[in-house]
N, C-alpha and C positions, 0 to 999 in steps of 0.2 A: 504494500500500500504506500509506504512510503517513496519507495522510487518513480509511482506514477504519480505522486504529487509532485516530484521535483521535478521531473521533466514534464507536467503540467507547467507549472510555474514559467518554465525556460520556455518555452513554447510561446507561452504570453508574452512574456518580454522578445522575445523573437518575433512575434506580429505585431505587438506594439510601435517596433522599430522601421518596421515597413516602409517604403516609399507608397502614397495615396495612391498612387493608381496599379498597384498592383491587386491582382482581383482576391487574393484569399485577405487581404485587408480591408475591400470594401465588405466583401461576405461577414467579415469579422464586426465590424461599425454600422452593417444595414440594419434595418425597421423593416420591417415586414408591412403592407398596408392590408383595408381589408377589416373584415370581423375574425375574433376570436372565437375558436368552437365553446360550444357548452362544458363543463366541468372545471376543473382544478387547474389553471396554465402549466404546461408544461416544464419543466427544469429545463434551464438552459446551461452548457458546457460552462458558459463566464461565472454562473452561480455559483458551480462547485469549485471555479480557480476564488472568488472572490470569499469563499467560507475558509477555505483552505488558508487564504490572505490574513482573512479578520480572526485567528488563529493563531497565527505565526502573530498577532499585533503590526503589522506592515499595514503604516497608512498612506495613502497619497502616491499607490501604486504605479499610476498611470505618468506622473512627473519624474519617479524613481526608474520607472522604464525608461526615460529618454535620456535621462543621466545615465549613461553606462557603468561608468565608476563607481557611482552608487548604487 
């Protein structure tokens, strides 16, 4: 379990890093339009990097990703 959180993690910082026009960062950034079906919204992949985040106490992930060093 652990090893697929950390390379979770890498993964995000790795698409975070992305140039915009590359297509698995916009898929990564897109909204869906539309209605949502009836029941409970589905889990989304960013939920379980973002629980994993809020976890480890790493805030302000997304500024920490363009900082490399950090």
């Amino acid at each position: 379990m652990t090893v697929i959180k950390i390379r979770r993690l890498g993964w995000l910082g790795y698409v975070s890093t992305m140039n915009e026009t590359r297509s698995v960062k916009k898929i990564f950034e897109g909204k869906l339009e539309g209605r949502r079906g009836r029941g409970r919204p589905r889990l989304r992949w960013i939920n379980d990097v973002e629980d994993d985040l809020r976890k480890l106490g790493v805030k302000r992930w997304r500024t920490k990703a363009l900082n490399r060093e950090e």
